[in-house]
C-alpha positions, 0 to 999 in steps of 0.5 A: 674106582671112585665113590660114584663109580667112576675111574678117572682117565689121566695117563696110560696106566688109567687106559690099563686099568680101564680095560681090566675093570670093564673085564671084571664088571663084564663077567659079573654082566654075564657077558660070553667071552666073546661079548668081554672082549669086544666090550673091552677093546671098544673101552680101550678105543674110547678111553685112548680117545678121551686121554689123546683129544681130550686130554683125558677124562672120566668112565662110569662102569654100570650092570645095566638091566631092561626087564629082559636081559642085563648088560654093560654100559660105559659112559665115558665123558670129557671136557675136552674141546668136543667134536667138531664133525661127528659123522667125519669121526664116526667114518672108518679111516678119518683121523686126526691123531695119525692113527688107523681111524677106526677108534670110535666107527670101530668102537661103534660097531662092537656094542649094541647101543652107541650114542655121541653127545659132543659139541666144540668147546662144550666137551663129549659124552659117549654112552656104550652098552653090550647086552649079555645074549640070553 
């Protein structure tokens, strides 16, 4: 992890590393196992996507607290050629790397909070959160 906590994308053993720094800040989230593991798999997807579209990336790993509860929040960012249809993207099934379709719909699906910024030539920014269940 680099001085401004982020963890660079460049190569398949950064998606290993990845998983194993989300699990780690995940526990010190106080996520329940389950909350870990779905935190874990939609990093994975999302860091996969990063090194396959945009030929990599970067992802901030943050303790985040709201007053009520604490959570994770994983900003994964590129500057890759962007996303030209966002909601083709997120629908279950569409793919243009040959794969199942399910990385970002899916990754979607196992946080709380998921936002998309992403526009052609101009990159793409996805902000993930899982809140710790109290």
């Amino acid at each position: 992890m680099t001085q401004d906590g982020h963890l660079a994308i460049s190569g398949n053993a950064d998606l290993v590393m990845v998983r194993q720094q989300v699990r780690v800040v995940a526990v010190e989230a106080g996520l329940s196992l389950i909350d870990q593991t779905k935190i874990v798999t939609a990093a994975s997807e999302l860091a996969r996507n990063a090194l396959i579209h945009a030929g990599g990336g970067r992802v901030s790993i943050v303790v985040v607290e709201d007053g009520r509860r604490r959570g994770l929040r994983l900003t994964f960012s590129d500057e890759g050629p962007g996303i030209p249809d966002l909601d083709r993207a997120l629908t279950d099934g569409f793919t243009t790397a040959g794969g199942l379709g399910l990385g970002l719909g899916g990754s979607r699906r196992l946080v709380d909070e998921f936002d998309v910024a992403s526009a052609p030539g101009k990159g793409t920014t996805i902000t993930a959160t899982k809140w710790a269940r109290g």
